[in-house]
C-alpha positions as CSV (number, residue, x, y, z in Angstrom):
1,X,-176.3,-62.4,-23.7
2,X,-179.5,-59.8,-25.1
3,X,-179.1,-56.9,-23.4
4,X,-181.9,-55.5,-20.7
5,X,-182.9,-53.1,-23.5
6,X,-183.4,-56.1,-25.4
7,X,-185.8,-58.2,-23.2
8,X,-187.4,-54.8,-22.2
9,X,-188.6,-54.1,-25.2
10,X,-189.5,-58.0,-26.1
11,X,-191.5,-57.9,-22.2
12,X,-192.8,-54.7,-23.1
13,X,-194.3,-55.7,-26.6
14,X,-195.7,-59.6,-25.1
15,X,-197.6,-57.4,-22.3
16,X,-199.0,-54.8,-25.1
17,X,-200.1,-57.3,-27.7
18,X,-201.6,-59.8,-25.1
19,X,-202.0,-58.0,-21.8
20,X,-200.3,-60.4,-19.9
21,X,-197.4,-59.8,-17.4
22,X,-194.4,-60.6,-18.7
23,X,-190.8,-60.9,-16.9
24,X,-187.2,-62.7,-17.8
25,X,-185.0,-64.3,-15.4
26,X,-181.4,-65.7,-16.3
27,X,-180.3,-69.3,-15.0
28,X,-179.1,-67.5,-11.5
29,X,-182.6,-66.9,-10.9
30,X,-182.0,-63.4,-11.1
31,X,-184.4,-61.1,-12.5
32,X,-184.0,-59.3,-15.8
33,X,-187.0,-57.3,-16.7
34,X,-190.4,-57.1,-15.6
35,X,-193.7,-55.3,-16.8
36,X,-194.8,-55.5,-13.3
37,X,-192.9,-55.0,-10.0
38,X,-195.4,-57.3,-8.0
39,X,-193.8,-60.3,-10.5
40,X,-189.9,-60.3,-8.5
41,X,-191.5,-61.9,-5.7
42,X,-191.3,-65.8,-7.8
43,X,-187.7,-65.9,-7.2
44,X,-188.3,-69.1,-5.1
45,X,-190.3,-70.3,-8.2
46,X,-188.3,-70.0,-10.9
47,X,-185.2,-71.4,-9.5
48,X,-187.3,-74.7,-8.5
49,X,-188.6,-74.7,-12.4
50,X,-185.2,-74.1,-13.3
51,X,-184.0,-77.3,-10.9
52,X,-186.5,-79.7,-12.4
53,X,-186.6,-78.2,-15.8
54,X,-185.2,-80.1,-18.7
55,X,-185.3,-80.5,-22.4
56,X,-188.2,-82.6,-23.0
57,X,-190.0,-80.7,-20.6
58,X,-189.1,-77.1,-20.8
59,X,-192.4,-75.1,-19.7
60,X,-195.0,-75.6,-16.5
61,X,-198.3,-73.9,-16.4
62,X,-200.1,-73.9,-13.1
63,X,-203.4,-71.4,-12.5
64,X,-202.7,-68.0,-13.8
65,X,-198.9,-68.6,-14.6
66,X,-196.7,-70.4,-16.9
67,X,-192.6,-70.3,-17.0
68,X,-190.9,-71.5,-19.9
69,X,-187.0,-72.3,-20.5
70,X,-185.6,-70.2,-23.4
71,X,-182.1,-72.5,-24.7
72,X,-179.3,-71.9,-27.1
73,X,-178.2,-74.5,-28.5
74,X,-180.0,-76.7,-26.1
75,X,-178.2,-74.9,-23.3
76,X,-180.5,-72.6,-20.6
77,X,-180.0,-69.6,-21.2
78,X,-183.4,-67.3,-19.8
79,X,-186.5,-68.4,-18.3
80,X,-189.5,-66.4,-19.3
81,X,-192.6,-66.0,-16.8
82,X,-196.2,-64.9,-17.7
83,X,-199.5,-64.5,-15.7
84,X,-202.8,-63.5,-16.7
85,X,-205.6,-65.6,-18.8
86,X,-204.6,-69.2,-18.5
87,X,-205.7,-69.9,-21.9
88,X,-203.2,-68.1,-23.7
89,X,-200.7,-68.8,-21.4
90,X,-199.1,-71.8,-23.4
91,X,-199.2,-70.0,-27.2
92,X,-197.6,-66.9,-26.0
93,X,-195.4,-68.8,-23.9
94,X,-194.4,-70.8,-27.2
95,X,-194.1,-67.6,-29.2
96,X,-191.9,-65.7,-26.8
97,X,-190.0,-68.1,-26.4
98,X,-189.5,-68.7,-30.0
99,X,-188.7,-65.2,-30.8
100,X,-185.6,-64.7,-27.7
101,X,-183.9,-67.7,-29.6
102,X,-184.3,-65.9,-32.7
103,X,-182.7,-62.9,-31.1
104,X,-180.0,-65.2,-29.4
105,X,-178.8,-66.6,-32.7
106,X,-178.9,-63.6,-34.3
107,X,-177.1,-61.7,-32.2
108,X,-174.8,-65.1,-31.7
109,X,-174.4,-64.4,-35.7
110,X,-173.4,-60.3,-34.9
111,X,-171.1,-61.0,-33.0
112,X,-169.4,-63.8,-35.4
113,X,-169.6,-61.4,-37.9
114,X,-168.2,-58.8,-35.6
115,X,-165.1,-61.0,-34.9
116,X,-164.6,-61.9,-38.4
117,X,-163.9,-58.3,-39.4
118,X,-162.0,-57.4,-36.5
119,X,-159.8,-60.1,-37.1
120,X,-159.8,-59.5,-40.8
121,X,-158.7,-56.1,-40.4
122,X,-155.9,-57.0,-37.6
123,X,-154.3,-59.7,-39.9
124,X,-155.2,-62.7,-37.1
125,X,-156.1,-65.1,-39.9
126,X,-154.9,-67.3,-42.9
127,X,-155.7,-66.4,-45.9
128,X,-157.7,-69.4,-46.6
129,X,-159.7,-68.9,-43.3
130,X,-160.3,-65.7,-44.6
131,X,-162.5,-67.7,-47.9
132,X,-163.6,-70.2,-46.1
133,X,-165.2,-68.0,-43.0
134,X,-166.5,-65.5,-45.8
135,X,-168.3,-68.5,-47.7
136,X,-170.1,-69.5,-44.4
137,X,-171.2,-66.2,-43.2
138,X,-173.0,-65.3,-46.7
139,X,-169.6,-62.1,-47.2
140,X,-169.1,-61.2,-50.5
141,X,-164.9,-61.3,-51.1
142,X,-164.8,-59.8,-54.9
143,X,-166.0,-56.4,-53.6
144,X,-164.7,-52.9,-53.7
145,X,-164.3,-51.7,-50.2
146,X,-162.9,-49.0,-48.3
147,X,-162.3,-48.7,-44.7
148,X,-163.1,-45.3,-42.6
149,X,-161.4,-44.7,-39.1
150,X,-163.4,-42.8,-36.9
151,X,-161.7,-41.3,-33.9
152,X,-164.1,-39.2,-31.4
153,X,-162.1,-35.8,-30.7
154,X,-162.9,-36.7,-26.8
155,X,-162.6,-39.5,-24.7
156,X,-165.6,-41.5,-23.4
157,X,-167.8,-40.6,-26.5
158,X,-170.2,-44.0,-26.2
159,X,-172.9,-42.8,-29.0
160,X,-170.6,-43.0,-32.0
161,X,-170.4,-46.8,-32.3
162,X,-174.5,-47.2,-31.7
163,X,-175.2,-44.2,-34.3
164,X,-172.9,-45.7,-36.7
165,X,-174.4,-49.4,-36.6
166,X,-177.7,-47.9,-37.0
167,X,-176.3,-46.3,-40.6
168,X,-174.4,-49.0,-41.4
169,X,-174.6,-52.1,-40.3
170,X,-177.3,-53.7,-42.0
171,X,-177.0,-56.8,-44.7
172,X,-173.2,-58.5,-45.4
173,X,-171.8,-55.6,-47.3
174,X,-171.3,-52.8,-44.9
175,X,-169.6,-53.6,-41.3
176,X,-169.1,-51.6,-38.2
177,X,-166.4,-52.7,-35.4
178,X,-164.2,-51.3,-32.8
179,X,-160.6,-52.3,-31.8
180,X,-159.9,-50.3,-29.3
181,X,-162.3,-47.7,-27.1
182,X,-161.0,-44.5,-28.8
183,X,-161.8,-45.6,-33.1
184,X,-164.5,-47.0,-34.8
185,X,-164.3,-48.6,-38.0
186,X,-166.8,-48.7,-40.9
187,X,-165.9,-51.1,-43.9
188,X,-168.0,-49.3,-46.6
189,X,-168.5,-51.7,-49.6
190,X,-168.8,-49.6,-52.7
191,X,-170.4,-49.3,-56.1
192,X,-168.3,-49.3,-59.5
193,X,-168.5,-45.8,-60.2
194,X,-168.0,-44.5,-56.7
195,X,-164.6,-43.1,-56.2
196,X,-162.0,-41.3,-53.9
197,X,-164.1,-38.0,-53.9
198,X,-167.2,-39.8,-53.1
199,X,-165.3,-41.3,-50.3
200,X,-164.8,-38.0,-48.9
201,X,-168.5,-37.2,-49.2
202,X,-169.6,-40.3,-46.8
203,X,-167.0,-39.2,-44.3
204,X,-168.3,-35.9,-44.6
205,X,-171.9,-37.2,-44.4
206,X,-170.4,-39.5,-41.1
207,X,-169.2,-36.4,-39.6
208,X,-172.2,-34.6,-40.1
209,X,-174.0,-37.0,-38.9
210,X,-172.5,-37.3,-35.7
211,X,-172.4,-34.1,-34.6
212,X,-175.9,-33.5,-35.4
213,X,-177.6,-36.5,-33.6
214,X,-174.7,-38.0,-31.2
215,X,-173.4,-34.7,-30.2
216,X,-169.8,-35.5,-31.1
217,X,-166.9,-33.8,-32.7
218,X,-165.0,-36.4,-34.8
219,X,-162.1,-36.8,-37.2
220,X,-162.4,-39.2,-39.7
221,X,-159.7,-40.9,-41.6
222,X,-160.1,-43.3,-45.1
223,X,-157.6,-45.8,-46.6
224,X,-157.6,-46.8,-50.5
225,X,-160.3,-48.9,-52.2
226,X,-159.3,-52.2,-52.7
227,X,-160.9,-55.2,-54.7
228,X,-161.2,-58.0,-52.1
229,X,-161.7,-58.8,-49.0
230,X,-158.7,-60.3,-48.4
231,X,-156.8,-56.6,-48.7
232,X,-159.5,-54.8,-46.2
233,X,-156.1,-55.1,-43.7
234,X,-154.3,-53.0,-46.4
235,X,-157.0,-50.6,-46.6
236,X,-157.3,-50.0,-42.2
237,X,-153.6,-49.6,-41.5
238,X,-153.7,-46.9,-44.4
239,X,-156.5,-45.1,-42.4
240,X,-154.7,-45.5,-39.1
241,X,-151.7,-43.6,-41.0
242,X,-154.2,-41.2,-42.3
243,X,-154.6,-40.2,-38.4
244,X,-151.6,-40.7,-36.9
245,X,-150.2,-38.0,-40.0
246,X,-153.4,-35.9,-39.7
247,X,-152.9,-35.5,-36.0
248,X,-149.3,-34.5,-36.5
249,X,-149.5,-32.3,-39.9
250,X,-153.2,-31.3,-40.3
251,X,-154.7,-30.6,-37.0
252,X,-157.1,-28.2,-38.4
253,X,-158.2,-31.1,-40.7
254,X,-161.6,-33.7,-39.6
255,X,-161.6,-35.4,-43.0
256,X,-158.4,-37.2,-43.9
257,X,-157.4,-39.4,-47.3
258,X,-154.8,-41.8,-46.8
259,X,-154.2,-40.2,-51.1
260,X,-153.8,-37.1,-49.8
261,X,-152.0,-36.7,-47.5
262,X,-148.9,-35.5,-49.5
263,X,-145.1,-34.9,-48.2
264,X,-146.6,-35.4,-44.8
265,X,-147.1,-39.5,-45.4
266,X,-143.4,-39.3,-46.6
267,X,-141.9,-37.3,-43.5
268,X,-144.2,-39.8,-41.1
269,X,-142.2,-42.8,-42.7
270,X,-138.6,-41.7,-42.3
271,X,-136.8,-43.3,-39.6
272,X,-135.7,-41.0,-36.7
273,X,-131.9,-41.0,-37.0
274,X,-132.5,-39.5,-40.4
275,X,-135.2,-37.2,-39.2
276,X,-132.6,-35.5,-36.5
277,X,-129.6,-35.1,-38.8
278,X,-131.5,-33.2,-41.3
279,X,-132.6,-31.0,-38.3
280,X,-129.3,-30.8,-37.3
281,X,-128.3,-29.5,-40.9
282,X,-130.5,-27.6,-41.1
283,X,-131.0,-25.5,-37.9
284,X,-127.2,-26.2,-36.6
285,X,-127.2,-25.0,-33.1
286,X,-130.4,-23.3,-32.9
287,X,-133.7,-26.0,-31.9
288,X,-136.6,-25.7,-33.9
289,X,-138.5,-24.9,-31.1
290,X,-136.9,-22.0,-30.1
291,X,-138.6,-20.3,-32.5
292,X,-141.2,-17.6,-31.3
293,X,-144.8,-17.9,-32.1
294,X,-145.0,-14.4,-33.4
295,X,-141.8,-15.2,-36.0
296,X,-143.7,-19.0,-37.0
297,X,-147.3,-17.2,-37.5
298,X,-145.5,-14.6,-39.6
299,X,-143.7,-17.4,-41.8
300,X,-146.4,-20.0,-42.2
301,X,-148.7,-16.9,-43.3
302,X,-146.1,-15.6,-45.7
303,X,-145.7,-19.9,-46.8
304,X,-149.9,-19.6,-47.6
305,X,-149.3,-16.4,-49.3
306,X,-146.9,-17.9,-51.9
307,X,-144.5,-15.6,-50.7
308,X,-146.0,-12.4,-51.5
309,X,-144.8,-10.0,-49.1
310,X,-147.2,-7.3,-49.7
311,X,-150.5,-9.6,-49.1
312,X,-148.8,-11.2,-45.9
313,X,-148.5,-7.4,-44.6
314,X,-152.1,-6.7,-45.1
315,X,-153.2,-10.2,-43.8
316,X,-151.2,-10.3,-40.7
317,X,-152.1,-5.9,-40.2
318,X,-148.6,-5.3,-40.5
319,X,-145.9,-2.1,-41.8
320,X,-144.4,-3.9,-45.4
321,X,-140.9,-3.3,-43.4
322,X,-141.9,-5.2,-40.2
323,X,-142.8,-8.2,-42.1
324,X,-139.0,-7.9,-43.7
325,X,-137.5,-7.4,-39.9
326,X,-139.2,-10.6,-39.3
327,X,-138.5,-12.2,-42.4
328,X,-134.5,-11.2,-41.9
329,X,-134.8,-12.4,-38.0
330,X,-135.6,-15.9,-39.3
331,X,-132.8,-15.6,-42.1
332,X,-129.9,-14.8,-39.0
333,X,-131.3,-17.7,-37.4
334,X,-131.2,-20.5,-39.4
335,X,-129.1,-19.1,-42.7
336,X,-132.1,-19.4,-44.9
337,X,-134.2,-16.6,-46.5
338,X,-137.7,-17.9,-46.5
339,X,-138.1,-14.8,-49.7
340,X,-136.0,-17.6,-51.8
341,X,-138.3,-20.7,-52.7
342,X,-135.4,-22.9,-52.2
343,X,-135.0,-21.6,-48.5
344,X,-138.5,-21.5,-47.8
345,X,-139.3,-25.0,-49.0
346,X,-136.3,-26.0,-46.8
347,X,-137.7,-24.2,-43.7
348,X,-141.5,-25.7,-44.2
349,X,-139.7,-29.6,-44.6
350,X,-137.9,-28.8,-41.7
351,X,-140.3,-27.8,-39.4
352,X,-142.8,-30.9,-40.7
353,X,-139.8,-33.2,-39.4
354,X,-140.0,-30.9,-36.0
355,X,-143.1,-31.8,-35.6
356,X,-142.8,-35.3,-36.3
357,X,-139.7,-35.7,-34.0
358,X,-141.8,-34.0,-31.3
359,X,-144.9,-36.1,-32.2
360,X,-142.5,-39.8,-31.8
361,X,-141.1,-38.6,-28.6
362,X,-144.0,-38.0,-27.1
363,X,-145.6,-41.3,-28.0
């Protein structure tokens, strides 16, 4: 239930405050954790205790050495085991004890918490088990909240989710999940006067963040604020669009607003048959991948030099009459002449839906 990193440091901080040896055991009689090695030997003890142990009498101290039941819920869960000075056997037996069922019901209330969101944000409940869970877990539902999506740009990057809880996931504002093994999610409750470009500060600040003490490259995507917590769903599968258009039309982008994201969000929600006869129209026989690299580099550079011929030529180290070559090899191609906005808007549309065509067959 705690984790070994758990009931090593609890052991750990028994043995330093009262010097006695400390180890935990579960209800297999397996060891957990010890402060000393010599202490594995009382496997044949502790599953005796553990046989005759009950409710009304959870503990037994004998010379030197006292096991006591830790429950949840009045249900064995850990036995803990000291030796040393028989006196204080009993009272730090009591504490310990004491302080793994505090951990074990407040992890128990983590991980309610945990599934709550997780749920929330996958639409798995009614609306009025959305209230009436809230109410009972202390969760404020009139808040403004936004929800990030935090995708590690390589598989198998465990630090994210452990850095990001240590950030976030304090109080019963701000909550930090997972749904899958490649995203985190942060729901970031906000303030009145924070808005859309302060939520592209935190995901800058996230991204910083992680790179700087988890060692990990990320891409981060943010969904609208909304009011309540009923519309936190709303907010997630705007994120998860964020990415999916991000990864399609801004690969050079990490930071990704579901508000910006511009003709992109459009092209991502038009259905495929759609999608191929304006290809079609547009390209007639020629593929949109048969284009060269050397003729799209030229293009796309021309497309961020608003057309200007003579600044592409400089930018791309080019003779003013190559560029036009290129320019005119496009134009025999596919009938339009990217000089002409018209044509040029036409070509960059075209080659968005390309992408996206290539992107859902892929998938």
């Amino acid at each position: 239930m705690l984790s070994n990193q758990v009931l090593h440091k609890v052991v750990q901080s028994i043995n330093g405050i009262t010097g006695l040896e400390c180890s935990v055991w579960d209800i297999r009689g397996v060891c957990l954790v010890v402060t000393n090695e010599k202490m594995k030997s009382l496997e044949k003890e502790v599953l005796c205790f553990l046989d005759t142990a009950d409710h009304e009498e959870c503990k037994q101290i004998r010379s030197g050495q006292g096991m006591f039941l830790v429950c949840d819920n009045d249900e064995p869960v850990y036995t803990l085991v000291l030796q040393g000075d028989t006196a204080q056997l009993e009272i730090v037996g009591r504490l310990g004890t004491s302080q793994l069922e505090n951990l074990i019901s407040a992890y128990k209330e983590r991980m309610d918490k945990n599934r709550f969101i997780q749920n929330l944000i996958l639409d798995n409940m009614l609306l009025v088990d959305v209230y009436n869970q809230a109410k009972k877990m202390r969760i404020p539902v009139e808040l403004r909240r936004a929800v990030f999506l935090i995708e590690p740009k390589n598989e198998g990057e465990n630090l994210v989710l452990e850095t990001m809880k240590g950030l976030y996931a304090t109080g019963n504002k701000d909550f930090v999940t997972a749904v899958d093994e490649r995203h985190i999610i942060l729901v970031k409750a906000l303030e009145m006067t924070e808005d859309y470009p302060r939520l592209n500060h935190v995901a800058r600040v996230i991204a910083d963040t992680l790179s700087s003490e988890a060692m990990v490259s990320v891409r981060i995507a943010f969904g609208t604020i909304v009011e309540e917590l009923k519309d936190v769903s709303r907010s997630f599968k705007e994120a998860q669009m964020a990415l999916e258009v991000g990864r399609v039309f801004y690969a050079e982008k990490n930071i990704l607003a579901y508000n910006e994201l511009g003709i992109g969000r459009l092209i991502h929600q038009l259905p495929p048959s759609l999608c191929e006869m304006f290809l079609r129209e547009v390209f007639a026989s020629e593929e949109a991948e048969h284009f060269e690299e050397e003729e799209l580099t030229t293009v796309f550079t021309f497309f961020d030099n608003n057309l200007n011929i003579s600044e592409t030529a400089r930018q791309l180290y080019i003779h003013r009459n190559t560029l036009v070559y290129r320019l005119e090899k496009i134009q025999k191609k596919t009938g339009l002449d990217v000089r002409v906005f018209e044509d040029a808007l036409t070509f960059k549309i075209a080659m968005m839906v390309s992408d996206h065509m290539k992107n859902i067959k892929n998938q």
